[in-house]
N, C-alpha and C positions, 0 to 999 in steps of 0.2 A: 701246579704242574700244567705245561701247556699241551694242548691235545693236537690234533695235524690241522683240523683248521685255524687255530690260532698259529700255528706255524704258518701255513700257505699265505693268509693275510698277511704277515709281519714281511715273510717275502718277498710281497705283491706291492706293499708300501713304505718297501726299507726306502731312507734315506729322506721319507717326506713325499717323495713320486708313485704313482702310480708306473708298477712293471706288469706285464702280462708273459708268460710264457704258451707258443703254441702247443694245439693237443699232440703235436709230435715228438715235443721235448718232453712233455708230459708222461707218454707213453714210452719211451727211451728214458724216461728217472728207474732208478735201481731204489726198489721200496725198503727198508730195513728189513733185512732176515729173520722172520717170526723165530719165537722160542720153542722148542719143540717139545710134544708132551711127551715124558719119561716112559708114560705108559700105553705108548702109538707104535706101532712097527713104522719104521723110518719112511717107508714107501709112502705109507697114508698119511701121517704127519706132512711129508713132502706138499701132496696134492693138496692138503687139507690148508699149507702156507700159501699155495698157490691161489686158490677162489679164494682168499682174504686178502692175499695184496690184489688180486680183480676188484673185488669190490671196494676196495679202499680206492682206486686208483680212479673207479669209474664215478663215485662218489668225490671226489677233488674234480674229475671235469664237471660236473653237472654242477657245483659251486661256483666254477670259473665263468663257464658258462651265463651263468643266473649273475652272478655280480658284472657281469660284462656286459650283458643287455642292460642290470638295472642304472649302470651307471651312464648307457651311452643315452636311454630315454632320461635320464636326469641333467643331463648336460644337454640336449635337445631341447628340453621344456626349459631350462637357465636360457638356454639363448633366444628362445620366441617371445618370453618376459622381456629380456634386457631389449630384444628389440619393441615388444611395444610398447614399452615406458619410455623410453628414445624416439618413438613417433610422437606417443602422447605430448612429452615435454615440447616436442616441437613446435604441436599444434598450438599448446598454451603460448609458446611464446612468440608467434606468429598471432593470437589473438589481442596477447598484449602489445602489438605494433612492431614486433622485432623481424626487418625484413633486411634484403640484400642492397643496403642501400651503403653508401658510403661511411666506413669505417676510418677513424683515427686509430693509428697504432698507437695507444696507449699504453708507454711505459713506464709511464710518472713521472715523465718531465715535466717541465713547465710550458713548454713547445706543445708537448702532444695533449696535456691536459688541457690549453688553453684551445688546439684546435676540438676537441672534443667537445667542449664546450659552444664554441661558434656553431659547428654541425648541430648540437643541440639548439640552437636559437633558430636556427634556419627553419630546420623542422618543425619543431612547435609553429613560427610562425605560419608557416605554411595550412597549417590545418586550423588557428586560430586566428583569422584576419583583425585588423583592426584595433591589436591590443599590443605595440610595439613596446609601448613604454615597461606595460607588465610583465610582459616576456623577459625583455630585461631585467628587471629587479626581480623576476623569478629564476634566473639565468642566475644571477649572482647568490643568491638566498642558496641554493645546489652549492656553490663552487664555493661558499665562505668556509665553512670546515674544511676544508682542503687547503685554507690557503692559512687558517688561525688555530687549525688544528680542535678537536675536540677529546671528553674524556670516552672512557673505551664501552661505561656504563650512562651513558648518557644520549640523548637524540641529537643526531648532526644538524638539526634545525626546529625550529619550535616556530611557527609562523599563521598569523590569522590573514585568510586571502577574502576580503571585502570587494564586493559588489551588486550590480545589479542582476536577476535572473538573468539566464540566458548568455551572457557579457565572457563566455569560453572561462570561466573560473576553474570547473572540475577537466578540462579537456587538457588547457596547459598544463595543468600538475601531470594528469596522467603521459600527455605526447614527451613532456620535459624527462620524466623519470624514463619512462620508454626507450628514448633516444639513448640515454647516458647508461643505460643498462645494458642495452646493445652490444654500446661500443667498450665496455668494462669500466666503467668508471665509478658504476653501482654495482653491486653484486646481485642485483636482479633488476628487469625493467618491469617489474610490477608495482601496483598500485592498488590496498586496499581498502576500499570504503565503507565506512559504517554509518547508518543513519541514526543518529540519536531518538527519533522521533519513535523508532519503536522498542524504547525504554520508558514512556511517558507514563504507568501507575509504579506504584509502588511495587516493592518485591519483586522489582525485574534486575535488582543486579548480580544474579548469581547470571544468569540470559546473558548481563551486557560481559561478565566476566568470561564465559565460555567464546565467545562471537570476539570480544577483543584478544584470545589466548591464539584461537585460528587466525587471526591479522597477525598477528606477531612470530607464530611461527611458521605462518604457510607462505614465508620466502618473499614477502612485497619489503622493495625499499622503502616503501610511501606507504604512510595512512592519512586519509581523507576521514574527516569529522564531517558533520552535516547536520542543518537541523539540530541547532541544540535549542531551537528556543520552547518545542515541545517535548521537549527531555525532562522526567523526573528530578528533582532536586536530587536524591541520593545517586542516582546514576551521574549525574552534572557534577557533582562534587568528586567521583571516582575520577573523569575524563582532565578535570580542571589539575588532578593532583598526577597523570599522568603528563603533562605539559609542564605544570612548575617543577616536577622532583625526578622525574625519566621511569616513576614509576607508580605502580597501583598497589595498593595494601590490599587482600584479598578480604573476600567476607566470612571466612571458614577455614580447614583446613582440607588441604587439595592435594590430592599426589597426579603424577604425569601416566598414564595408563594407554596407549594405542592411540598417541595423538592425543588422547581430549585431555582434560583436566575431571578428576574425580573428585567428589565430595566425601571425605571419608570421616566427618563428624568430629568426634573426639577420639576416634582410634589411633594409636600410635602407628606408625609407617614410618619405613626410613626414605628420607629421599622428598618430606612434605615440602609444597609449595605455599611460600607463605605471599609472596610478591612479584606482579608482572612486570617484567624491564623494557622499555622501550628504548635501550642502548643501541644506535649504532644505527635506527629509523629516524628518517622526516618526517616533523607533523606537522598537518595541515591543517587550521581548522578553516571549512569554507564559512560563508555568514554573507548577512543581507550590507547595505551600505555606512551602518550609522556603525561607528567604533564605540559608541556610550553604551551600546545594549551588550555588547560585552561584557563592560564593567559592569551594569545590573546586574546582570545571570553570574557573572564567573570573581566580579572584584579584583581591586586593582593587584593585587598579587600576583594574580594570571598573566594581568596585562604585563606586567614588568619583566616576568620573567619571560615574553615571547623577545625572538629574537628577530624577526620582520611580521611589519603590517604594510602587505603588498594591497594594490586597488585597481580593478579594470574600472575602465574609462564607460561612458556610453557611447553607443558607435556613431562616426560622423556617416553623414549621406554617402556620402563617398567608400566608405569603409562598407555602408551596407549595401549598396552599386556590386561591389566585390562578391558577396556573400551575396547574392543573388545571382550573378553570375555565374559564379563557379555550381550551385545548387542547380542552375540551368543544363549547363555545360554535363553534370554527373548526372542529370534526367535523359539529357539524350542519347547518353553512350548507354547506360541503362538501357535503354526502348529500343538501340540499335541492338543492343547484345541479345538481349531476352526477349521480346515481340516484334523484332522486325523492322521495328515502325524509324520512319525517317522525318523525326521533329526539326520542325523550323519554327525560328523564334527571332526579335528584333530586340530594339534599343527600347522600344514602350513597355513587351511586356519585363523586362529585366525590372523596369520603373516599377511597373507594378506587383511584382513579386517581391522586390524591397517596402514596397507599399504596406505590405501586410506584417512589416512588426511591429511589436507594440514593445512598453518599457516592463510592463507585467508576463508577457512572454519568452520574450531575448530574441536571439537569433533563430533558435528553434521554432519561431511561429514560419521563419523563411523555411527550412528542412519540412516543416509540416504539411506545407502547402505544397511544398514539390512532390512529397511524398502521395499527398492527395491526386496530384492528376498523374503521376503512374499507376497509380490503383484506378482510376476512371479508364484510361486506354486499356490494362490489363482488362476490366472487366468486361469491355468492350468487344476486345477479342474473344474473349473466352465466350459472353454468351452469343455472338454473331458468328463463331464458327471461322475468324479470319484468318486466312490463307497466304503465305509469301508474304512477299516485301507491300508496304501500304502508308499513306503519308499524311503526317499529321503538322498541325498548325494551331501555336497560340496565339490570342488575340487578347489586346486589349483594350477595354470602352467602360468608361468611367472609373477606372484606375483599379478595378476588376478583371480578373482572368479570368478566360472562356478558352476550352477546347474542343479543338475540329477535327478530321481525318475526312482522307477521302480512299474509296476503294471502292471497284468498280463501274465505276462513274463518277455518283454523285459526290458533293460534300456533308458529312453527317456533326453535329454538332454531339458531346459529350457532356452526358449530366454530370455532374461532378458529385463524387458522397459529401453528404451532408445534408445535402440542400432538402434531402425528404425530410430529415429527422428536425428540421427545423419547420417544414409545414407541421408537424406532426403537433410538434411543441405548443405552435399556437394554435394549431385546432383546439388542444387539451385546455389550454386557457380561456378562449373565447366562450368552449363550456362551462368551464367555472364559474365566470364572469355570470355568464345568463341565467345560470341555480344562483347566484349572490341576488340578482337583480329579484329572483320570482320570489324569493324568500318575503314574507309581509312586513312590511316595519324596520327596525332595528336600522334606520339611518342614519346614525354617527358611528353603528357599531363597522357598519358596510363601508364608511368613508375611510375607517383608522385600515378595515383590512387594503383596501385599495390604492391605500397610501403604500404600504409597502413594496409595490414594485416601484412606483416610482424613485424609493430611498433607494432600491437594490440597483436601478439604471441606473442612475448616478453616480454611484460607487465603480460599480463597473468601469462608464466614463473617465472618471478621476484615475482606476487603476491603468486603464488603457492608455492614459496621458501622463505615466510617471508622476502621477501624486499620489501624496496619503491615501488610501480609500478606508472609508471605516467601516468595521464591521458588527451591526449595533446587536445585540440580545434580541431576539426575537422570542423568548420565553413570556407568556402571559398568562395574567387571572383575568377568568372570567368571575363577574359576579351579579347575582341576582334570584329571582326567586325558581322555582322549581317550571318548567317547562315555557322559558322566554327562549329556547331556541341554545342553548347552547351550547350542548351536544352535537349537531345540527351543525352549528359554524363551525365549532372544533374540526370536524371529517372534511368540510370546506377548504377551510386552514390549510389541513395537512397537502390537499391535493394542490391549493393554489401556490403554494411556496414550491411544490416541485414543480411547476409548469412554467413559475418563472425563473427554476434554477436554484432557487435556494438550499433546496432539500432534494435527493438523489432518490428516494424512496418513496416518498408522497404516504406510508402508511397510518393508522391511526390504532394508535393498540391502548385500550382503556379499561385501566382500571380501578380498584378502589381501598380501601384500607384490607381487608382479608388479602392481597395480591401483593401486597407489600410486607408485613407485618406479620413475622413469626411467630409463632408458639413458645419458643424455648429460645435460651440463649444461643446465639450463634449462628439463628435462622431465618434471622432479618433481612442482615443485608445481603446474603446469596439473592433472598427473595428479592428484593430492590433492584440488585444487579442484571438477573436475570429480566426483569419489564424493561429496564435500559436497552442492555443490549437487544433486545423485541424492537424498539422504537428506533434504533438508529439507523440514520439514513429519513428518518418519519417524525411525528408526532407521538409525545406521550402526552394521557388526557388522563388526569385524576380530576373524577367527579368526586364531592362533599370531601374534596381536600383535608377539611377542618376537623375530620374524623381522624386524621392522621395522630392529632393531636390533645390528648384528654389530659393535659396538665403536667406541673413538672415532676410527677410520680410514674408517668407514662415511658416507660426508658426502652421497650420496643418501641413505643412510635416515636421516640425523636432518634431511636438509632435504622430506622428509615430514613426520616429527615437526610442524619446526615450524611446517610450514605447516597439519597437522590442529590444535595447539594454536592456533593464531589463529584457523581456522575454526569451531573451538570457541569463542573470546570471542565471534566475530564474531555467531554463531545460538545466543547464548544461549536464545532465548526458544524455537524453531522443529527444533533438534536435538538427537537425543539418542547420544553415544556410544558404545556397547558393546565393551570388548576382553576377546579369551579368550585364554587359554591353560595352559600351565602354572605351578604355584604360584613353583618357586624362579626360571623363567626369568623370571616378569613382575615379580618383586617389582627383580628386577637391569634389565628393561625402564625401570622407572619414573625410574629413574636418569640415563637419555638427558638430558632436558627437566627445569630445574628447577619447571616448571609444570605437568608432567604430574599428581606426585602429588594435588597441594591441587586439583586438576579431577575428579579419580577418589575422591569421598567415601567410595563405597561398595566396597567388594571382596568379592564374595558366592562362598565355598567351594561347590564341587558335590562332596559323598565319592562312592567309590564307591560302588556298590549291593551291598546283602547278597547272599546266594545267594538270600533267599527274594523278596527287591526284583527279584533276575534273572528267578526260574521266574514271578513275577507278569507282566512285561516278555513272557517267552518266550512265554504263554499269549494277553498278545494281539497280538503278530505273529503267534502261531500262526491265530486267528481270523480276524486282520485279512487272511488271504489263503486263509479259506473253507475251514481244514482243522481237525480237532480230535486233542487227543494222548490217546492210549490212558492211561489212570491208571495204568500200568506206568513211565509216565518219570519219574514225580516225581522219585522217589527218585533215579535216578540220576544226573537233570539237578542234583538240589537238590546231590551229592556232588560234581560234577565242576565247579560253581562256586564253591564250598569250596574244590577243589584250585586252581584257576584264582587263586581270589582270594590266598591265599597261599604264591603264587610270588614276592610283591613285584613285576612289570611292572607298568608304567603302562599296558600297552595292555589288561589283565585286567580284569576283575570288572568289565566295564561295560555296556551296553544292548548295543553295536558285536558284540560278543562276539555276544551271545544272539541278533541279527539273523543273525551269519552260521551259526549252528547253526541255525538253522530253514531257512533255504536250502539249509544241505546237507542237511538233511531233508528237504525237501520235493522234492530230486534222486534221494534215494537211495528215498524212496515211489513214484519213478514206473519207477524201474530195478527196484525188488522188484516191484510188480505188473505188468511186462510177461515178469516169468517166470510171474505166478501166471496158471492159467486163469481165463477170462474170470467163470465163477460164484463164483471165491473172491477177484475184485479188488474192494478198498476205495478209490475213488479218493480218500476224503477224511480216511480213517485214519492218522495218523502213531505208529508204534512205537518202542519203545526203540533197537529195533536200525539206525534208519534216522537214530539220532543216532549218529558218532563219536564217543565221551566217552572212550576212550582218551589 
């Protein structure tokens, strides 16, 4: 049975519409005539129908009322949404390049598709100088489904785009798909890109599975690959089977929940995702210039089934003339918009602003450099306080750029950033350098360090000149007996490889089998992992290494081993390994891991020190704690490192030695002068006799 508000409602929204009746029609409705009780005199009965159809009636406005506000504030807050998801989308597609530029009416002709497409070449060309032939065959690569038709579960194109850094590879995908999105000929001008490179350990493909789920359904015509060549094989094998088959077998079972993809184990759900489709997207994989490293990493499967391998060029003079210009050209209307400033610039510095690319950078070392002297005038401004309009001037001498301004008065020249952080750099070197030199002895050891910048300028070189550059292990053993220094080199090590760029971090985090080597199963290699990630960016320094090691019974320490040998592939670029110990223990060390050796290029002997390498050592420990030795000790000290040194111990003839003889010198000078009276005490004198050389 319905009650009067399920009447008034059913009223209110006969036919599917919202009706409203006003309170005047309301107050004019004739309410049913109450029943009357049997046992009321008629009169009170009367009145008594009367305050019940009041309250009924006033109780239906106050309903009217209350659904009438809550629905006008519900349709109020519906339209501040729809409009600011209608700004939002705007702004997005205004970020992906979609502006008020010329439109093809796109009805799907062969007229209007084909001018859509030329609109498309224009533009891309226009933002990617220099790559005419690419743009084209990425022009057509777009248009071939369109013209050969594809299936409905399948990618409209499958293509690897080969070349050099820098050379506009990811610009055209993006400006291409942009243009054609615009103008309707894609269903969206977006373009999203994934970087394979951070899938590179294991167990990240549930990660890469989430990240390509958002590619695929967050509305990009285009997906951009990248970086596969530091991609885990299992993620590499997921990407390779999205290109050959239009799809990904997932690693689990998934259902679709608010956008993401959920991992629901072995639970039943209806509606499970078993496989990602990349129907109906462009793929792109970008990559460096060689087609063979394709086939290594992905095999010819891959290769067959991509359906273009497009290639940018390297830029001529002339092409980078262009791309220098126009970088100039967007510096000045820049500095005219936002600081005022009124840049003048010629035919030399254009020269030398093309001057500054290299084939390891692209085009982007021109961008970078412009970008560098807008951030010089900005800063300029900002800390000088400048005022109004103010005129500025590039110059070029020696095929370097320099900038100038002038404002009231005179002319001011402009540091430009950088220039400190490179004083800085080789100050931090030139230190190094001078602790390598003060250090006693170890001259072949000091040659092999100092050899390495010279490997790493070279490299450099060869990258800045489009060749090979290689990038060799810098991982080392040290080896030799207990206190030849090297510890000491290691902290060296770690600083001089940052100072000449090697290493980002310069740190030196050391330590030794309890640091590595768990207690229980399964608390190894956190343990291992954990010193890694400490060190990167730096050096890691395991002293007595060969403790790692206590045979093939030992299954925590070789499952350190292998979890430092993977941490090792894993920070090729970012760490650097150091192991010491002794000569015969580590050479039987190396034997644990058949990957240890071929990772350890280098093995660099520390000898002991002479007797006359010790008395150098002794003299400045002896310094270095503000005392000096009577010229009475030479001799005896020089004798008694002789004897030390051919006793054959390993713990002999080393710095450790000489350290601890000046300490008990420096015990026994303070025990002889609290006999001597107060006028014959040297507090700073040390004597023969206050060395045991016995």
């Amino acid at each position: 049975m319905k009650n009067d508000i399920d009447s008034i409602l059913e009223s209110m929204f006969r036919g599917g519409r919202l009706h409203f009746k006003s309170t005047g029609e309301l107050k004019h409705a004739r309410p049913a005539p109450p029943v009357p009780d049997k046992g009321q005199p008629p009169l009170e009965g009367a009145l008594q129908a009367q305050q019940q159809a009041g309250q009924a009636l006033g109780a239906v406005e106050q309903v009217n009322d209350g659904l009438s506000r809550s629905l006008q504030e519900s349709i109020e807050r519906l339209t501040q949404e729809a409009r600011a998801d209608m700004e939002g989308l705007q702004r997005r597609l205004e970020q992906d390049g979609v502006d008020n530029q010329e439109r093809a009416a796109n009805s799907g002709s062969p007229a209007d598709m084909d001018k859509a497409f030329d609109i498309a070449r224009q533009e891309t060309a226009r933002q990617v100088l220099g790559q005419e032939k690419f743009i084209e065959a990425l022009a057509l690569a777009f248009k071939r489904p369109f013209v050969a038709g594809a299936g409905k579960e399948s990618p409209l194109c499958r293509a690897a785009v080969l070349g050099g850094t820098g050379t506009g590879r990811h610009s055209a995908i993006k400006a291409m798909t942009a243009s054609l999105g615009r103008q309707g000929v894609l269903k969206s001008p977006k373009t999203a890109a994934l970087d394979l490179s951070a899938y590179h350990t294991p167990g990240m493909e549930k990660l890469f599975v989430q990240d390509l789920y958002a590619a695929l359904k967050g509305g990009a015509a285009a997906l951009l690959f990248e970086n596969y060549e530091k991609c885990h094989p299992s993620v590499l094998s997921m990407a390779s089977s999205l290109f050959r088959q239009g799809e990904v077998a997932l690693p689990g079972r998934y259902v679709e929940q608010k956008g993401i993809l959920a991992d629901i184990g072995t639970a039943l759900a209806p509606g499970a995702v078993s496989t990602l489709s990349a129907g109906g997207k462009y793929l792109f994989l970008v990559a460096g210039k060689s087609e063979a490293g394709l086939g290594d990493a992905f095999g010819a499967p891959f290769l067959s089934a991509l359906d273009d391998v497009l290639y940018t060029e390297d830029f001529t003079r002339e092409a980078l003339g262009q791309i220098a210009q126009n970088a100039l050209l967007e510096l000045r209307s820049r500095a005219e918009k936002q600081l005022s400033l009124a840049l003048s610039f010629g035919e030399a510095e254009k020269e030398a602003l093309a001057g500054v690319y290299t084939p390891a950078q692209g085009a982007g070392a021109i961008d970078n450099e412009a970008q560098r002297l807008y951030k010089a005038y900005s800063e300029e401004k900002l800390r000088k306080s400048i005022t109004g309009p103010w005129q500025g001037r590039l110059a070029a001498k020696d095929g370097a750029l320099s900038a100038f301004y002038t404002w009231e008065g005179g002319e001011t020249e402009v540091r430009l950033p950088g220039t400190e952080g490179l004083g800085v750099q080789q100050a931090a070197l030139e230190q190094v350098k001078k602790e390598l030199e003060e250090i006693v002895g170890l001259g072949p050891v000091k040659d092999y360090i100092l050899s390495l910048e010279d490997n790493f300028k070279i490299q450099q070189m060869r990258k800045a000149r489009g060749l090979k550059a290689d990038s060799p292990s810098m991982h080392m053993i040290f080896t030799g007996n207990p206190g030849t220094g090297k510890t000491t080199m290691a902290r060296i090590v770690a600083r001089y490889l940052k100072a000449i760029g090697l290493l980002s971090g310069g740190q030196l985090v050391e330590v030794a089998r309890a640091d590595l080597v768990g207690q229980y199963v399964g608390h190894t290699a956190p343990l291992t992992q954990k010193a890694i990630q400490a060190a990167l960016g730096g050096v890691l320094f395991i002293d007595e290494a060969y403790a790692l090691y206590r045979g093939k019974d030992d299954s925590f320490g070789l499952e350190a081993i292998d979890a430092l040998v993977k941490g090792m592939e894993d920070n090729r670029e970012s760490l650097v390994v150091i192991l010491a110990g002794y000569s015969r223990e580590m050479e039987e060390f190396l034997t644990a891991n058949s990957g240890l050796r071929s990772r350890f290029p280098h093995i660099i002997e520390f000898p002991d020190y002479s007797p006359e390498e010790l008395w150098e050592i002794t003299q400045g420990i002896v310094n270095g704690k503000g005392y000096r030795m009577d010229e009475a000790c030479k001799a005896p000290l020089l004798q008694y490192f002789e004897r030390m040194g051919q006793n054959g111990e390993r713990d002999k003839g080393n710095g450790r030695m000489a350290r601890n003889k000046v300490e008990q010198a420096v015990i026994a000078c303070s025990r002889r002068n609290m006999k001597e009276p107060e006028e014959k005490r040297d507090l700073e004198l040390l004597l023969p006799e206050d060395f045991d050389l016995e």
